[in-house]
C-alpha positions as CSV (number, residue, x, y, z in Angstrom):
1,X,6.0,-28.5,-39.9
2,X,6.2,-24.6,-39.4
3,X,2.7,-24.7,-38.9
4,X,3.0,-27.0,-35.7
5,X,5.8,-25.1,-34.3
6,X,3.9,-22.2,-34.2
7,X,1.4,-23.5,-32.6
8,X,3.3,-25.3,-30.1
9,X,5.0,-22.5,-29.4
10,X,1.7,-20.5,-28.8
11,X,0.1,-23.4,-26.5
12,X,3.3,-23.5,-24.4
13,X,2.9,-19.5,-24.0
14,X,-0.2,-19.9,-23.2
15,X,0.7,-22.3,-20.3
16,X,3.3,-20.2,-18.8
17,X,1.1,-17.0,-18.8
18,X,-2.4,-18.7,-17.8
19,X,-1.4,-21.5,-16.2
20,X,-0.5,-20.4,-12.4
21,X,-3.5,-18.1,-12.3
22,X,-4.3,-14.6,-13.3
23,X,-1.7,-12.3,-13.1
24,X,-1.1,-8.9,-14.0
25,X,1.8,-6.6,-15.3
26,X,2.0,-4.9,-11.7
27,X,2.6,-8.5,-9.7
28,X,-0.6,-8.6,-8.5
29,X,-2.3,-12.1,-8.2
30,X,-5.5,-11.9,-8.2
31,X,-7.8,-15.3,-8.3
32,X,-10.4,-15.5,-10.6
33,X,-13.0,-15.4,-8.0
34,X,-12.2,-12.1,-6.3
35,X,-13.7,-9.2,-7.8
36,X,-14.5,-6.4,-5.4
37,X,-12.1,-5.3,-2.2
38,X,-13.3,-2.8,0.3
39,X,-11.1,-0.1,2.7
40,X,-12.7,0.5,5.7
41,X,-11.7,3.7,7.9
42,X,-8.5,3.5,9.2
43,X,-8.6,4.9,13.0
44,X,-6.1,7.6,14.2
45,X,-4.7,6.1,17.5
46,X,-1.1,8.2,17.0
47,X,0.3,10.1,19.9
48,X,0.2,13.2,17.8
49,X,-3.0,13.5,15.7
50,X,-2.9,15.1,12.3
51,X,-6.5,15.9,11.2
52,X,-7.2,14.1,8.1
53,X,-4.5,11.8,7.9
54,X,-6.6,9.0,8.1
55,X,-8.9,10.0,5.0
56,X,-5.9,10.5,3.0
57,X,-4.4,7.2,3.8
58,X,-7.8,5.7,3.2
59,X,-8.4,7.2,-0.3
60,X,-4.5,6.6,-0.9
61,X,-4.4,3.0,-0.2
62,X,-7.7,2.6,-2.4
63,X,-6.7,4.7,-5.7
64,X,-3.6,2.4,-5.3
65,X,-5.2,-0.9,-5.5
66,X,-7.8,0.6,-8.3
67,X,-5.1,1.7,-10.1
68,X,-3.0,-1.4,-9.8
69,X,-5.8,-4.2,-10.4
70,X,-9.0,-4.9,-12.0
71,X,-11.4,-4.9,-8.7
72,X,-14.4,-2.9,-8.2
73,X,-14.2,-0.4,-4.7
74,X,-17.2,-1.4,-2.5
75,X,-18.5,0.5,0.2
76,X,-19.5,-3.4,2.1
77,X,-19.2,-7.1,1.3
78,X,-15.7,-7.1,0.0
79,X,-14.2,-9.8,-1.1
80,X,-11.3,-8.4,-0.2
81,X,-11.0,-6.3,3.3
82,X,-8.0,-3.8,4.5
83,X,-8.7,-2.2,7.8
84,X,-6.8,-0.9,10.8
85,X,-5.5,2.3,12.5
86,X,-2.4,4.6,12.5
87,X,-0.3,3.7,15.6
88,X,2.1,6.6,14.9
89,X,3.0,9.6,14.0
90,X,6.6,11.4,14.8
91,X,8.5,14.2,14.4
92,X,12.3,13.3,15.5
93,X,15.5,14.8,15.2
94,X,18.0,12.9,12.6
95,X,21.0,15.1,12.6
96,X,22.3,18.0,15.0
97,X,23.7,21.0,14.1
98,X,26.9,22.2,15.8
99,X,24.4,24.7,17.8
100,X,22.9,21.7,18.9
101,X,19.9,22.6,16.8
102,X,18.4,19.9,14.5
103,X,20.0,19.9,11.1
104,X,17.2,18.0,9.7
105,X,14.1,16.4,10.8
106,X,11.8,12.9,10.3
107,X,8.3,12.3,9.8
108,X,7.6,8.8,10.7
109,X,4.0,7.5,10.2
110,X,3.1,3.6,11.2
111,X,0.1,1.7,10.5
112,X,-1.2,-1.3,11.2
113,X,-3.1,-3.4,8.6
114,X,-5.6,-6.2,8.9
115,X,-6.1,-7.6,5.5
116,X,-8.9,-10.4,5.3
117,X,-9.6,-12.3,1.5
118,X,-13.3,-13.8,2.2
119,X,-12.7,-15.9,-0.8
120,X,-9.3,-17.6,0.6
121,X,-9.0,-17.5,4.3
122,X,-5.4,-18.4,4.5
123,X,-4.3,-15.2,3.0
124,X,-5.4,-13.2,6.0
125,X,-2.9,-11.0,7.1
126,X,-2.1,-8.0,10.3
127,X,0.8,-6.6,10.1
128,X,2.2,-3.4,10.8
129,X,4.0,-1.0,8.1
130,X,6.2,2.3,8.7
131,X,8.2,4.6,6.2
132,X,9.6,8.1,6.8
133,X,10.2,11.5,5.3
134,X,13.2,13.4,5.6
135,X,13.3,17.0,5.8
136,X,15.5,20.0,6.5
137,X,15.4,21.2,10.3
138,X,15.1,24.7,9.4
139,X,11.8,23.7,7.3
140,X,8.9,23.5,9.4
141,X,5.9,21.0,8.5
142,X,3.3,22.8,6.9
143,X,2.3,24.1,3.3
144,X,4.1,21.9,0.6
145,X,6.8,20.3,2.7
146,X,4.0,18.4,4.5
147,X,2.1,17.5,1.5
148,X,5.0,16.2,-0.2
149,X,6.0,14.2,3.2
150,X,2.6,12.5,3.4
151,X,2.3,11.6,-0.1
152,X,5.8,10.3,-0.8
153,X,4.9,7.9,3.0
154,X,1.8,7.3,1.6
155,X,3.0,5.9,-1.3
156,X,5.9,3.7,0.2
157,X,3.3,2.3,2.8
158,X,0.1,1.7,0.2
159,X,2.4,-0.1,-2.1
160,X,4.3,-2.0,0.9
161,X,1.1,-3.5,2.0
162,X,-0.6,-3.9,-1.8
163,X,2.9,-6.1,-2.1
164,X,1.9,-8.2,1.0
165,X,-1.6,-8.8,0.7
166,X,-1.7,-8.7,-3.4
167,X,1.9,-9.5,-4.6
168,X,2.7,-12.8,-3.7
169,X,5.3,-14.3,-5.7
């Protein structure tokens, strides 16, 4: 009688983990059939052009989805494809100081993604994405301040569109 529980008990478990398709601990579902995914260059179309910016988001975006699933990273034949460009890039004034001087400043970056899953056309996706960094106005964007500010956007925006195209649920 014990005996049948258990197993029961492990069949059912089995259902609820297995049975809906493969899942992982990070929300990612992944189908069976997809194994590779592929990032193609993401074009800098902002206003205001920040050399590099589009390698970093490229290599960001990938060692998030690498680190977050089981794919392989292919250079071609993905079968699943993010591509698109950076529409923007902004410095703005949040706040004012009583001399009318900024009392802290914005980064905005936006992107816009097209996602395409050659294994499950349905799941095609373009969207566009956009986070911020605050920082003090007296600070100026360079050295550390700017690192930190593209990493901590990065990082909202790579996981913001790994939950759209990936995250499903």
């Amino acid at each position: 009688m014990k005996k049948t529980i258990i197993y029961v008990s492990l069949f059912a478990f089995s259902f609820l983990l297995f049975g809906c398709g493969i899942y992982s601990f990070t929300g990612a579902s992944v189908p069976a059939n997809v194994k590779t995914y592929q990032v193609n260059r993401f074009e800098n179309n902002a206003l205001l052009v920040e050399p590099g910016l589009e390698r970093d988001f490229k290599l960001a975006l990938e060692d998030l989805i690498q680190n977050q699933t089981n794919l392989n990273l292919v250079q071609s034949n993905g079968d699943l494809v993010y591509e698109g460009e950076i529409t923007d890039y902004r410095i703005s004034p949040t706040t004012a100081t009583s001399q009318n001087t900024a009392a802290q400043n914005r980064l905005t970056i936006s992107v816009k993604v097209r996602f395409f899953n050659r294994k499950k056309e349905d799941d095609d996706l373009e969207q566009s994405f956009s986070f911020f960094y605050d920082y003090a106005g007296s600070a100026q964007l360079i050295g550390t301040t700017k690192a930190t500010a593209h990493e901590e956007i990065f990082e909202r925006l790579t996981q913001d569109i790994f939950n759209a195209t990936l995250a499903k649920w």
